[in-house]
N, C-alpha and C positions, 0 to 999 in steps of 0.2 A: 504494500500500500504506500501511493506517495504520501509524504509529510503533511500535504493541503487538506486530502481526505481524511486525514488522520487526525487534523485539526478539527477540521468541520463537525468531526461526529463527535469528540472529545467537547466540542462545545457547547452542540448539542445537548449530551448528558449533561454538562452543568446546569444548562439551562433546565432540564427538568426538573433536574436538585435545588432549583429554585437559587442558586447561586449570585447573588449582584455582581455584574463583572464579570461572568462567564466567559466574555469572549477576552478580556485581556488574560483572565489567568488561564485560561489555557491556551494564550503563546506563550507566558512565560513558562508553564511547563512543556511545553511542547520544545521552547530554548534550553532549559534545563534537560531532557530528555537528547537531547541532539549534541550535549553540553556547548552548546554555543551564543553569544550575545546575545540579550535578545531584541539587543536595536538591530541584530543581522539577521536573524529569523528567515527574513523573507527571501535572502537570497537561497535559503535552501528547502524553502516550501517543493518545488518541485523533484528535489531527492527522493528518493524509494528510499523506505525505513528500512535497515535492518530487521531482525529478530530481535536483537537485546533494542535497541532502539524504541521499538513497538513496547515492548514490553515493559520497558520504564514510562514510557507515556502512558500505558493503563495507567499501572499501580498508579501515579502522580493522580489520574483522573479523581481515579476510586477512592483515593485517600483526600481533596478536594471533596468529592461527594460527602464525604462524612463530616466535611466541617475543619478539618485541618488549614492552618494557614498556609498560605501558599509558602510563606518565608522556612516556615519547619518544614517542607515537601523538599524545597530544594538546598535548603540550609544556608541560606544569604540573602540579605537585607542591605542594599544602599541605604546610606544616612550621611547624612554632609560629605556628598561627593566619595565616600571610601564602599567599598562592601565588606561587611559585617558576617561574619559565621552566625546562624542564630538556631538555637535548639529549644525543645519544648521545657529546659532547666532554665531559660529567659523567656523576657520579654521580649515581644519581638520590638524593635525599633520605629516611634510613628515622625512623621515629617512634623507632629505640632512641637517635638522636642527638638527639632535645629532651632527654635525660638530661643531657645534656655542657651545654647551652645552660642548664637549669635552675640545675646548679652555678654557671656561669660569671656571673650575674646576683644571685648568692646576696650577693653581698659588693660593693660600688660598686669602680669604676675608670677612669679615665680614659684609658688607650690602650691599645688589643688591638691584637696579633697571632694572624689566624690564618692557620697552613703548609699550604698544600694545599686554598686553598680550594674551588674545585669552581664550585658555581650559587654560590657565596659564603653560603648559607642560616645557616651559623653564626655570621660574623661580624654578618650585617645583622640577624638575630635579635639577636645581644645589645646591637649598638646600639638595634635599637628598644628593646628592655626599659633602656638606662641612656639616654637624651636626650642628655645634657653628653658622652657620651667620643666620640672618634673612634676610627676602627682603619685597618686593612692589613690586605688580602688576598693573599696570594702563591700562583702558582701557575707550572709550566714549561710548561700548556699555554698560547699564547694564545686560541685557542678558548672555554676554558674563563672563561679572563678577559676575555673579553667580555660571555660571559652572564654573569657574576659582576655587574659594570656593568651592563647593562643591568636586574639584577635589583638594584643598590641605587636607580637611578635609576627604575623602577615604583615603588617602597614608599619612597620620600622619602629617603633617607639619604647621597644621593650626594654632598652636599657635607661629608660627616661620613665616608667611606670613600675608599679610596684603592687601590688594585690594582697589584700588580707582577709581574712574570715574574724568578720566583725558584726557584734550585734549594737549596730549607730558607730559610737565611739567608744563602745565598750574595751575596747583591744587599740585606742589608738592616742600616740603619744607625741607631741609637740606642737608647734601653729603651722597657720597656713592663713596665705593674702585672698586664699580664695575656695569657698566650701560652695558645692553644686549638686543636690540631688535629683532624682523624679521617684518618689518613694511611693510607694502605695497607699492611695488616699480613695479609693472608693467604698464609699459607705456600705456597710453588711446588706440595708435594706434596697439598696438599686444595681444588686449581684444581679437579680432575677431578670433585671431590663438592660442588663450586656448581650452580645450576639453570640450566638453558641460557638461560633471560631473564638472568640476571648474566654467566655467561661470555662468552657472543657476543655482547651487547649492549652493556654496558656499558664505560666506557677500561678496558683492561688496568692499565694503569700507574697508576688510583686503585684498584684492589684489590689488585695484590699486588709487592710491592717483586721478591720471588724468595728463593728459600732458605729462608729458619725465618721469612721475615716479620718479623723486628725490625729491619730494617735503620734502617727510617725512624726507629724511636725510639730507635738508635744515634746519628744525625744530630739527633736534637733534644735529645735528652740532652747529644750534646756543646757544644750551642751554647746551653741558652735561659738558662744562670747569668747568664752575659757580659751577654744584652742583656734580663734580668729587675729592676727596681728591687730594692731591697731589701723583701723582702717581698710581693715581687710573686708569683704565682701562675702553674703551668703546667698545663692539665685536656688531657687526650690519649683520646682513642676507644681503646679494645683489643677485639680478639678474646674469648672468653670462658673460654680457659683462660690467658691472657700476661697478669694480673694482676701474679704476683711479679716474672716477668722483668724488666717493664718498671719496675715500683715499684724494681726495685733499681737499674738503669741511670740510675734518675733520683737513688739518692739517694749513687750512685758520685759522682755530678755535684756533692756536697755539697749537692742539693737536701731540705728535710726536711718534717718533719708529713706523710710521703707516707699517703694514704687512697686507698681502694677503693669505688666507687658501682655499686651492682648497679640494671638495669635492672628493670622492670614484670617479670617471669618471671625474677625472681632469678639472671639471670646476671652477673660483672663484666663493667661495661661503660666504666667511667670512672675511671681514675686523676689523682689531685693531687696535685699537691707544691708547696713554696713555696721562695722566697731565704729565706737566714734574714736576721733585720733587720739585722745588723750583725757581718761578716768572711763566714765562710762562703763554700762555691760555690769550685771548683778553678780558674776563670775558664778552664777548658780551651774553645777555639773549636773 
């Protein structure tokens, strides 16, 4: 079977699977199947599949049918311009988080923290964008900090990052001009109004702490004054209605200049706060 037919009908089944997108994700798996680009796709629509060919584009299909992310099917996610390894022990990477990565590169700094890394996509993003700083990635999965490593050492940065098994900052010791999460903040009770590719697919425990969701930025609020330089900077991922909440728990913290970064479709997507340069910060741990 050529490649185009093998499209066609793979898309098909999406479509009956009721799939939004049907017809992009299956070229991207139809490129993952072919392992080739899949802005090149087209040049090899008219190829005849293999056998092993064909047979990766099933499974890909069938595993799609069920609700699988396309990113966990083929095991890679672009995120600010890199491709990202991404397995079912992460998150998969969304475009509203280059927002967070955009701020974070806005102003120079020489050592990040970020809590919860995931595939580590934020941190080794904002190294690539600053050369000179290092960072720290923390996370309680080891799973997850594996692919974190192996995704700073892909994209060059492995001897400029550094990965912990950390519950916040439970495990982590000194300052930093610049702390960055996107921690899990969805509330227990709007689990059920996620799309079953996020609920069943993806870790539980990177989307949703349990209860009203703020737990996590309870725990970083109490802890980023301590180990923030002065003047150093904290940028956090929210939800798009936990703007104020979290803007206030951070400036309980004595953290200030707290601001508000709404993403591409104008929802809050990023809050900042800073140390103030000199006293300030309740050094609550």
């Amino acid at each position: 079977m050529k490649a185009q037919a093998a499209l066609v009908h793979g898309t098909r089944r999406l479509v009956a699977a009721g799939i939004e997108g049907a017809a992009l994700d299956a070229r991207r798996l139809m490129a993952h199947a072919l392992n080739e680009a899949p802005d090149r796709l087209t040049l090899r629509l008219q190829d005849d599949l293999t056998e092993t060919e064909q047979a990766a584009f099933d499974r890909a299909i069938t595993a799609r049918e069920a609700r699988q992310p396309v990113a966990q099917i083929t095991g890679r996610r672009l995120f600010w311009g890199h491709e990202f390894r991404v397995t079912r022990d992460t998150l998969d990477p969304r475009p509203e988080t280059e927002i967070l990565v955009a701020a974070a590169i806005e102003e120079p700094f020489a050592k990040v923290l970020d809590l919860g890394t995931g595939t580590g996509c934020i941190l080794i993003s904002c190294l690539k964008g600053m050369p000179f700083a290092v960072g720290t990635g923390t996370d309680v999965s080891p799973a997850a900090l594996a692919v974190a490593q192996d995704n700073a050492t892909r994209l060059g940065v492995e001897k400029r990052a550094r990965f912990a098994a950390s519950d916040w900052f439970a495990a982590i010791n000194g300052v930093f001009d610049l702390i960055v999460s996107n921690p899990p903040y969805i509330a227990e009770d709007e689990m059920a109004g996620l799309s079953v590719d996020v609920r069943e697919w993806e870790p539980l425990g990177a989307l949703t702490p349990g209860g009203d969701g703020l737990d996590a930025y309870r725990a970083i609020a109490r802890g980023a004054a301590p180990r923030l330089m002065p003047g150093g900077r904290v940028l956090l991922e929210i939800g798009p209605t936990q703007a104020q909440q979290v803007s206030d728990l951070l400036a309980a913290q004595g953290l200030e200049r707290v601001e508000v970064r709404q993403d591409l479709d104008g929802r809050d997507r990023v809050v900042i706060a800073r140390k103030p340069l000199e006293g300030g910060g309740c050094g609550c741990a």
